[in-house]
C-alpha positions as CSV (number, residue, x, y, z in Angstrom):
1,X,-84.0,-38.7,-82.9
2,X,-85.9,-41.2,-81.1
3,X,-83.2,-43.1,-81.3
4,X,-81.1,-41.3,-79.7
5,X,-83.2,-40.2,-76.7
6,X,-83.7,-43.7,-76.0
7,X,-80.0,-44.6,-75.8
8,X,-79.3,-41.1,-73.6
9,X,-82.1,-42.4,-71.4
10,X,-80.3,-45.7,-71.2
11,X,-77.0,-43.9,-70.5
12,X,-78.6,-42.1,-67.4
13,X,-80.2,-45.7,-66.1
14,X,-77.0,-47.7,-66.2
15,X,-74.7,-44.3,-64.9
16,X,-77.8,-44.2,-61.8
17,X,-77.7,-47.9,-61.6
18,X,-73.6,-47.6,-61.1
19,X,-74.2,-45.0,-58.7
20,X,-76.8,-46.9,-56.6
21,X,-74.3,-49.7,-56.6
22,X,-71.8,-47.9,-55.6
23,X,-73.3,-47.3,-52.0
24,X,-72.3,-50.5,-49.7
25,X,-73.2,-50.8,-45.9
26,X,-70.3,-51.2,-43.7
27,X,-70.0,-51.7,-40.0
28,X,-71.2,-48.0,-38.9
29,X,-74.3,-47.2,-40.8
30,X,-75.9,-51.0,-41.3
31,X,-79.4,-51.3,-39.9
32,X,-79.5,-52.8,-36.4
33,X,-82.3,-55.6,-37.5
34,X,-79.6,-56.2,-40.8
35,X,-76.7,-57.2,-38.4
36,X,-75.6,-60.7,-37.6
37,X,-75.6,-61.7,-34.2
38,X,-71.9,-61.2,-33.8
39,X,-72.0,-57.7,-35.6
40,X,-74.6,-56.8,-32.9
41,X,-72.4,-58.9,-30.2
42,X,-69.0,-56.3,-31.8
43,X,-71.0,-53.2,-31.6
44,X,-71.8,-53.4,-28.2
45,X,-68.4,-54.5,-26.5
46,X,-67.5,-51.1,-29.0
47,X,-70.0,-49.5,-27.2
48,X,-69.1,-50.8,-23.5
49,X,-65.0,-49.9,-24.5
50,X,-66.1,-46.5,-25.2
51,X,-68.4,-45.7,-22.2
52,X,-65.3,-47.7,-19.9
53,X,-62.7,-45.7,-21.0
54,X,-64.2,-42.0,-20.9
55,X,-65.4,-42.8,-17.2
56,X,-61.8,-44.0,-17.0
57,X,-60.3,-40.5,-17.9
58,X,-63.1,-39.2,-15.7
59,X,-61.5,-41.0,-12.6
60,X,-57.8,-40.1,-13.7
61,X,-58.8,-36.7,-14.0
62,X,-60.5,-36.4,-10.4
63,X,-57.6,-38.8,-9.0
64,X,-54.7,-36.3,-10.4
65,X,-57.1,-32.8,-8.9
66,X,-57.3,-34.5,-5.7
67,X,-54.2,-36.3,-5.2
68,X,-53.0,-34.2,-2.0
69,X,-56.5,-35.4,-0.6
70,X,-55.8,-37.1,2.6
71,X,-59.6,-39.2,2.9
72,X,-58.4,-41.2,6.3
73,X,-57.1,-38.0,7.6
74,X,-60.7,-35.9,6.0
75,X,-62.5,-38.9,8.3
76,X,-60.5,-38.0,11.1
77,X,-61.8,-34.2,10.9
78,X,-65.2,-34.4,9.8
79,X,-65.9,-31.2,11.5
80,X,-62.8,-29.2,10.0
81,X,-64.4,-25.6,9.8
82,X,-62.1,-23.0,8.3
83,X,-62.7,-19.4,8.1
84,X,-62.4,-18.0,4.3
85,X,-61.9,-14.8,2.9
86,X,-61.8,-13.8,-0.6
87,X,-58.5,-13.7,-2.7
88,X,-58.9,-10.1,-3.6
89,X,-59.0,-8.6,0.3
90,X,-55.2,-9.8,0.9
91,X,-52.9,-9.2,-2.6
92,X,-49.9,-10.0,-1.4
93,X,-50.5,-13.5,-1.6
94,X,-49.3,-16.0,-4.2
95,X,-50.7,-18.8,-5.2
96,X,-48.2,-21.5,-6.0
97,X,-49.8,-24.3,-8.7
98,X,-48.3,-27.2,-10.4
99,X,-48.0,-26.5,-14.3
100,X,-48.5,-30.3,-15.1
101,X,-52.2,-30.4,-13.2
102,X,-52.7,-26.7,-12.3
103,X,-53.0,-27.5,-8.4
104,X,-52.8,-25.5,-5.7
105,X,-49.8,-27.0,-3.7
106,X,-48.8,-23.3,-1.5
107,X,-49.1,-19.9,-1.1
108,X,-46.7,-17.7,-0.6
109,X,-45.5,-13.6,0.4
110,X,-45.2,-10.4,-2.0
111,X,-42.4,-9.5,-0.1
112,X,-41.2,-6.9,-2.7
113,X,-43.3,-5.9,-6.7
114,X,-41.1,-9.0,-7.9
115,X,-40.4,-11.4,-5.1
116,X,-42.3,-13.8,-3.7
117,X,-41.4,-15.6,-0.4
118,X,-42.5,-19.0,0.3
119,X,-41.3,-22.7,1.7
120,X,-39.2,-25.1,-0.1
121,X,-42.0,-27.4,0.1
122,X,-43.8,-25.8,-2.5
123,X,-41.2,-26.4,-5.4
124,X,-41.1,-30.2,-4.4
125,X,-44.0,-31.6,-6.8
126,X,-43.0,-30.3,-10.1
127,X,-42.8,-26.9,-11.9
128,X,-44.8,-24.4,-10.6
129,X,-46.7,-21.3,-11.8
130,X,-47.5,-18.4,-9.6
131,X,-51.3,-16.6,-10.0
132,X,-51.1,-13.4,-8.1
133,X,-54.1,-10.9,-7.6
134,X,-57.8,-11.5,-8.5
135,X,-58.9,-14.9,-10.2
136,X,-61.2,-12.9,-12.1
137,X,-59.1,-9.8,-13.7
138,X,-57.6,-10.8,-17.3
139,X,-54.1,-9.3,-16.4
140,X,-54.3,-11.3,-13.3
141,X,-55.7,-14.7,-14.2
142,X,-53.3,-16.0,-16.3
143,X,-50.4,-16.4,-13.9
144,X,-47.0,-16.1,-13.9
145,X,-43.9,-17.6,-15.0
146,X,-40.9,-17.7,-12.1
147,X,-37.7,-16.5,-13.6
148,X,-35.2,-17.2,-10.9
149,X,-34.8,-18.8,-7.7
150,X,-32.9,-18.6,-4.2
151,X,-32.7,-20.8,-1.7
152,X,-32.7,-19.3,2.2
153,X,-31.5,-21.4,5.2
154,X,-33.3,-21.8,7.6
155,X,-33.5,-25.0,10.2
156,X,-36.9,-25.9,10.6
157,X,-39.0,-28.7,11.8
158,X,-39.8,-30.4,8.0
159,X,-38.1,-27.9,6.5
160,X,-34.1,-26.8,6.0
161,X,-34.8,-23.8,3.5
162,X,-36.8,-20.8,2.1
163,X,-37.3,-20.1,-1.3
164,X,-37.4,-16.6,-2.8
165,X,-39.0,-16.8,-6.2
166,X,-38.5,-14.0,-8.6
167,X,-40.6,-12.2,-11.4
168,X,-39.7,-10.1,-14.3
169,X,-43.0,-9.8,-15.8
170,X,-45.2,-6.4,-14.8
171,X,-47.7,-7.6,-12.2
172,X,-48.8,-4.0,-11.7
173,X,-52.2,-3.8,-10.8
174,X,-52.2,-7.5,-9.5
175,X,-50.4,-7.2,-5.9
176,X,-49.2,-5.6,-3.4
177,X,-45.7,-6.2,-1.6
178,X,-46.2,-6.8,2.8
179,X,-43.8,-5.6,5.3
180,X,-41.9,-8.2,7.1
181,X,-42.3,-7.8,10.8
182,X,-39.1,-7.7,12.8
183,X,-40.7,-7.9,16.8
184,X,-43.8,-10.5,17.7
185,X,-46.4,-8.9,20.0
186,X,-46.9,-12.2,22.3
187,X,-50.1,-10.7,24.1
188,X,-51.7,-10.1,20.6
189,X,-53.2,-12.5,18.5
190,X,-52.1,-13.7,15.4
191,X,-53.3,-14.8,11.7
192,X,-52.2,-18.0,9.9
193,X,-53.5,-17.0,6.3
194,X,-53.4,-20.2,4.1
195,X,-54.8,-22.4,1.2
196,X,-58.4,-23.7,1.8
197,X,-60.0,-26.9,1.7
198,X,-62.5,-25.5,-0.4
199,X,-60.7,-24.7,-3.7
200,X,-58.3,-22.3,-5.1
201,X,-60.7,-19.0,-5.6
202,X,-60.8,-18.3,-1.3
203,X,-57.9,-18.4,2.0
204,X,-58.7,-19.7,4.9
205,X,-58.1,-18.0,8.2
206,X,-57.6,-17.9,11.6
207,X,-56.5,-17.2,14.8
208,X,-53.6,-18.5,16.9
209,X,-52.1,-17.6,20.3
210,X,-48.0,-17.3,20.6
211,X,-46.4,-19.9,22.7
212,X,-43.0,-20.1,24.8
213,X,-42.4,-23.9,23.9
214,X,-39.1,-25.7,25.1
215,X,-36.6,-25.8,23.2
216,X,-35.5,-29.1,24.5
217,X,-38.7,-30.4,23.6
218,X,-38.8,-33.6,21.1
219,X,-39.5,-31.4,18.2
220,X,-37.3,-28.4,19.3
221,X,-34.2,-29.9,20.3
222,X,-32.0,-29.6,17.5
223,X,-33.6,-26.0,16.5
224,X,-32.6,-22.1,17.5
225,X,-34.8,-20.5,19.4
226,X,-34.9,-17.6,17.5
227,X,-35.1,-19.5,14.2
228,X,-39.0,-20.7,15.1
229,X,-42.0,-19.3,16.2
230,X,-44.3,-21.8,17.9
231,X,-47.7,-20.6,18.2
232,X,-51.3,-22.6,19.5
233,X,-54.3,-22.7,17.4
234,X,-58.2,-23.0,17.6
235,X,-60.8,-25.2,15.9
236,X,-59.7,-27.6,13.7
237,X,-58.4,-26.1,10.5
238,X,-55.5,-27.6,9.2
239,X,-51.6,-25.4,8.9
240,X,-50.1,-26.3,6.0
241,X,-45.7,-25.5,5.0
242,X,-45.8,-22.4,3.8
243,X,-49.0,-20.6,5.4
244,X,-48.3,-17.3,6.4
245,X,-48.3,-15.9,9.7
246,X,-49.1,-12.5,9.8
247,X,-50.0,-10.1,13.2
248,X,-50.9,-5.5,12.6
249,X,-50.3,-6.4,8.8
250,X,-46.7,-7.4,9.2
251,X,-45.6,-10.9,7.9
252,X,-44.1,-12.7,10.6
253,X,-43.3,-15.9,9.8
254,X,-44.0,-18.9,7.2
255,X,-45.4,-22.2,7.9
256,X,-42.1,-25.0,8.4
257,X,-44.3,-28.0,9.6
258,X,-47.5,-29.2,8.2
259,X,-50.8,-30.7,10.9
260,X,-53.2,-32.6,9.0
261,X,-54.6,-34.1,12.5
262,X,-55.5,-31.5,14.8
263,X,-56.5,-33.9,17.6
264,X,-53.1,-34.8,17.7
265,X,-51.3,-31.6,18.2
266,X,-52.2,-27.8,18.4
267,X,-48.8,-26.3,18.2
268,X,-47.1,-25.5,14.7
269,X,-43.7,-24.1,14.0
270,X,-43.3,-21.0,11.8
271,X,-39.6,-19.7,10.2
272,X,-39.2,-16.4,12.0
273,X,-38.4,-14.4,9.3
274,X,-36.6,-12.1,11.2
275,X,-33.5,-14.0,11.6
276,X,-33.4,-14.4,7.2
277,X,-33.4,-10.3,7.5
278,X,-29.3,-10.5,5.9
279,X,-30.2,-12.9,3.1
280,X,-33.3,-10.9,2.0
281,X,-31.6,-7.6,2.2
282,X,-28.8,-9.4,-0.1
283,X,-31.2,-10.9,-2.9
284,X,-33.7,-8.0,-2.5
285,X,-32.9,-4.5,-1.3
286,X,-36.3,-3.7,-2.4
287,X,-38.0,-5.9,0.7
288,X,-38.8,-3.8,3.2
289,X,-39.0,-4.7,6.8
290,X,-40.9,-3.2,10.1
């Protein structure tokens, strides 16, 4: 029996022993003061690769969110100070984003519960998603998908078209559809009602003044009269294609030029919206017009 207890015991040593040997250090888990010099030299140009390229994808990331950032033109308005309202006080704006990056690029009109008005600009970057209503709501935030398209003519001073995006999906609950105003007051003020500098979640606003410009001015000269609304702004807050022009709650006209520099110029063109009246009645009898 002895015997045999000592040979089980032996069993166990040589099984533990095989076990023990078993275990080899390899380049992760050997102890820093057991490395060679060039171990220690390859673990920290693996360490330096790895810190390098996530501050790499850092910088690509912050490059691709900010890539309509203008910085000469930001140093040129250092004093830029737009008005902001909240998302939620005016529903009848869209937000046009890029799928690939989900950036803001545009807004646009609810025109009618499944059309959405905007500049051809918008469409120029890359697919697009539309987020309509609060940022906050979880019928809202998601966005949606645009399942056809129309283009509008319209000559304007970037710009040669319209774009009315359509939606199947139900966005009830997330919008609300706007008039389109057929007669400008020109002794009232007006709203430009845009994207803002300060991120997707707020619009900025402001005021603007209407303007009887030339039409054989440089800008002008190869444009209808009635096709354009020229209006004057204050401050310094950038107009952007596509910003809406809105006066008594009736949408007027859309952005069809784009000021960066306000020094430069205060005057921006807007389509006047009346004169697509025929076209919208034809791919939307539900628009509805004032």
């Amino acid at each position: 029996m002895d015997n045999e207890n000592s040979e089980n015991n032996k069993n166990i040593e040589e099984v533990s022993d095989t076990e023990e040997n078993k275990f080899n250090y390899n380049f992760i888990n050997t102890p820093w003061d057991d490395r060679t010099d060039r171990s220690r030299i390859t673990a920290i140009a693996l360490l330096v690769a790895i810190i390098v390229a996530t501050a790499a994808l850092v910088i690509n990331n912050l490059v691709i969110h900010y890539k309509d950032f203008h910085y000469e033109s930001f140093l040129n308005n250092t004093d830029i100070d737009c008005n902001v309202v909240k998302l939620e006080d005016y529903p009848y704006i869209a937000r046009i984003h890029l799928i690939s990056s989900n950036e803001l690029v545009c807004v646009g009109a609810m025109i009618s519960k499944h059309s959405v008005l905007a500049n051809e600009l918008c469409l120029k970057s890359g697919p697009i998603r539309l987020r309509i209503g609060s940022p906050t709501d979880p019928r809202c935030k998601k966005g949606f998908s645009v399942n056809f398209m129309e283009t509008i003519p319209h000559n304007g001073v970037i710009t040669k078209h319209l774009v009315l995006l359509s939606i199947l999906e139900n966005m009830t609950g997330c919008m609300k559809s706007i008039k389109i105003g057929l007669h400008l007051n020109p002794q009232k003020n007006l709203f430009i009602i845009g994207r803002s500098f300060r991120g997707g979640r707020v619009l900025s606003i402001q005021m603007a003044k209407y303007v009887k410009e030339d039409v054989t001015s440089v800008e002008l000269r190869n444009l209808s009269k009635n096709e354009t609304i020229a209006v004057t702004t204050f401050g310094k807050c950038p107009v952007r294609a596509g910003d809406l022009l809105v006066q008594r709650g009736l949408l007027l006209g859309l952005a069809s030029t784009s000021v960066h520099k306000r020094e430069t110029s205060k005057t921006v063109y807007f389509a006047n919206l009346s004169t697509a009246r025929k076209y919208l009645n034809l791919l939307d009898a539900e628009v509805r017009f004032s």
